[in-house]
N, C-alpha and C positions, 0 to 999 in steps of 0.2 A: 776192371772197373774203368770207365768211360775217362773220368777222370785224371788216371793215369796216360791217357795218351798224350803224347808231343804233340801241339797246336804247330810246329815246325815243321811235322811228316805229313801234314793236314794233307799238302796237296800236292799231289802223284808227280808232279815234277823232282821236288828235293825228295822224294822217298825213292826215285826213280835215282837219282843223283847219288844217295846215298846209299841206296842198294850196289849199285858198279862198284863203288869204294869200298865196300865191305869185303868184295873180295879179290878187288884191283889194287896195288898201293897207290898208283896216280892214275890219271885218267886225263888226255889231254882235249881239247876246244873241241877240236874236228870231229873225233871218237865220239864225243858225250853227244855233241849237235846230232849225229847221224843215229847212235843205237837210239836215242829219245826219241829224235823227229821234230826236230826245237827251231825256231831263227835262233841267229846271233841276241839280238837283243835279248827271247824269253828267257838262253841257258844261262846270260849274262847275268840278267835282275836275280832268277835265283841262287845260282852261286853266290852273288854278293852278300844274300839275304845270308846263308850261312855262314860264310864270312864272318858277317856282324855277328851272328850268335856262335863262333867262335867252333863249330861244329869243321870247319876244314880252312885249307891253307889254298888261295890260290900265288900259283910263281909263274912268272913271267922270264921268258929266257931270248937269248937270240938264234936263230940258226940260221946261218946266212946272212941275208938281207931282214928276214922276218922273224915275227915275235912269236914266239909260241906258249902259249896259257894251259896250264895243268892243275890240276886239281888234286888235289889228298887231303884224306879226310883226317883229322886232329882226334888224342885220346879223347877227350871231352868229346866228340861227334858218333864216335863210336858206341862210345856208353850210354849218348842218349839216344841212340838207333835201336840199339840192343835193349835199353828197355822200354822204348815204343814199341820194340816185337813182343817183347815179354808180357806186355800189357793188352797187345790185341788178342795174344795168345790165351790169358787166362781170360778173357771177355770171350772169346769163342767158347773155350771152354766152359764159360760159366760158371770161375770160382774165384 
């Protein structure tokens, strides 16, 4: 049921984001820009977007001189990924 789907996975960016993390524990800046195809800013706004809904964690570290930004997705991100799947799943199927 249509209804059932996350307004969150709407668009192919965080469903792209959150597909890595489903079977990555972290995912750092560089990796996600590159396997997506994103600028800094697009992976930026939607990471944050998740963030707020509480869907993953970003941490910020040093190495070196520079910062490095990682990504992991949070229980709560997982469960609502998993029933976005569940739900496009019984919508394919048509039950």
């Amino acid at each position: 049921m249509i209804e059932n789907l996350n307004k969150a996975f709407e668009s192919r960016i965080r469903l792209g984001i959150m597909s890595i993390l489903m079977v990555e524990d972290r995912l750092d800046f560089i990796t996600a820009k590159e396997r997506l195809g994103l600028t800094d800013g697009n992976l930026a706004s939607h990471t944050n977007s998740l963030e707020k809904l509480g869907y993953l964690i970003i941490e910020k570290e040093f190495v070196g001189r520079k910062t490095r930004t990682s990504y992991i997705a949070t229980e709560k991100g997982r469960k609502a990924f998993k029933q976005h799947l569940d739900a496009l799943e019984q919508l394919l199927n048509g039950s």
